[in-house]
N, C-alpha and C positions, 0 to 999 in steps of 0.2 A: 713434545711430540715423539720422543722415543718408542712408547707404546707401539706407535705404528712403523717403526723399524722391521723391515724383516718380515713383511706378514701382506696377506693379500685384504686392503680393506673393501668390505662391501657400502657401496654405495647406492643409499635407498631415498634418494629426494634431488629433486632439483636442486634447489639450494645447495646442498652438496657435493656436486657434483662440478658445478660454478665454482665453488669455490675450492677445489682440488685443482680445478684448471688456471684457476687465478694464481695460485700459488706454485705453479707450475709455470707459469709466465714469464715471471721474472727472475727464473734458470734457468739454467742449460739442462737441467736432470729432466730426465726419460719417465714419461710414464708411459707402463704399459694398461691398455684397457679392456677385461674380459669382457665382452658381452654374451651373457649364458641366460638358460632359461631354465625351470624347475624341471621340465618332463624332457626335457635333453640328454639323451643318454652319454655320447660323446665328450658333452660339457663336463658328467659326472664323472667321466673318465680323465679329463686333463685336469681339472681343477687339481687334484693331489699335485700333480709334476706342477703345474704352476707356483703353487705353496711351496715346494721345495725349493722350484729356482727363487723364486722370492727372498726365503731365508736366507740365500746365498750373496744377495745383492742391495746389502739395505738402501743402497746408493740409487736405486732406481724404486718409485712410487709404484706397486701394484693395487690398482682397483677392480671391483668387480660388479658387473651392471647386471642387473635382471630385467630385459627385456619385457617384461610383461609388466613389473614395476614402473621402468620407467620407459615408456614407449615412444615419449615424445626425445628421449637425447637419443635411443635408437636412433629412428626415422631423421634427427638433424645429424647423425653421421652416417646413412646410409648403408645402416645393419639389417641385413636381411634373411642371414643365415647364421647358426650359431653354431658352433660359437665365434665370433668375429673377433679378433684380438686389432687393436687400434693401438697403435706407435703412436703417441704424441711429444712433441720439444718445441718448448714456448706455445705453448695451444695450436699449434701445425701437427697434422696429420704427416709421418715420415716413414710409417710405413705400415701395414692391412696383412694379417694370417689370416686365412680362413679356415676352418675346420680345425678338427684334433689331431696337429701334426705337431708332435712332439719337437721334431730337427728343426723342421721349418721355423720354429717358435723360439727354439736355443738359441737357433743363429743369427733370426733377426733382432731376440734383446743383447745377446754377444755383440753387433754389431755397433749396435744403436746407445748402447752402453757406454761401450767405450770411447764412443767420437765425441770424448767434451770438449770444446773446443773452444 
């Protein structure tokens, strides 16, 4: 699983999505969750800075959901604006950015990062 070190994986099926989260279960590691959409202008603005924090942080899982792909993991977490970044640790929700706020987004994977506990 090195490959996906280091890099923002896109997430295109249920099935896959399950099972990012499965495997996220039974860790303590962070994942963070883009939910973006293709005619999102904002979304095409943060994706780069995401990709970069990513690189930084192999230690934490970045995914990224296309809302129009899959509508139904949307809609079961409550995405209704994008881009919606969703904090997950052990498939628990810990912590919701919304919009393209760069700081907003450092400081809550800085936070959430760090507290393995």
């Amino acid at each position: 699983m090195a490959a996906e070190e280091g890099q923002v994986i896109g997430v295109h099926t249920v099935e896959a999505w399950k099972e990012h989260l499965e495997k996220g279960n039974g860790s303590k590691k962070l994942i963070v969750v883009d939910f973006t959409a293709s005619w999102c202008g904002p979304c095409r603005f943060i994706a780069p800075i995401l990709a970069e924090i990513a690189k930084k942080l192999p230690n934490v899982t970045f995914l990224k959901v296309d809302v129009d792909e899959l509508k139904t993991v949307a809609e079961e977490w409550a995405v209704d604006a994008m881009p919606t970044f969703l904090f997950l640790k052990e498939g628990k929700l810990v912590d919701k950015v919304v919009g393209a706020q760069k700081e907003q987004l450092q400081a809550a994977i800085t936070k959430h990062a760090t507290t393995d506990a």
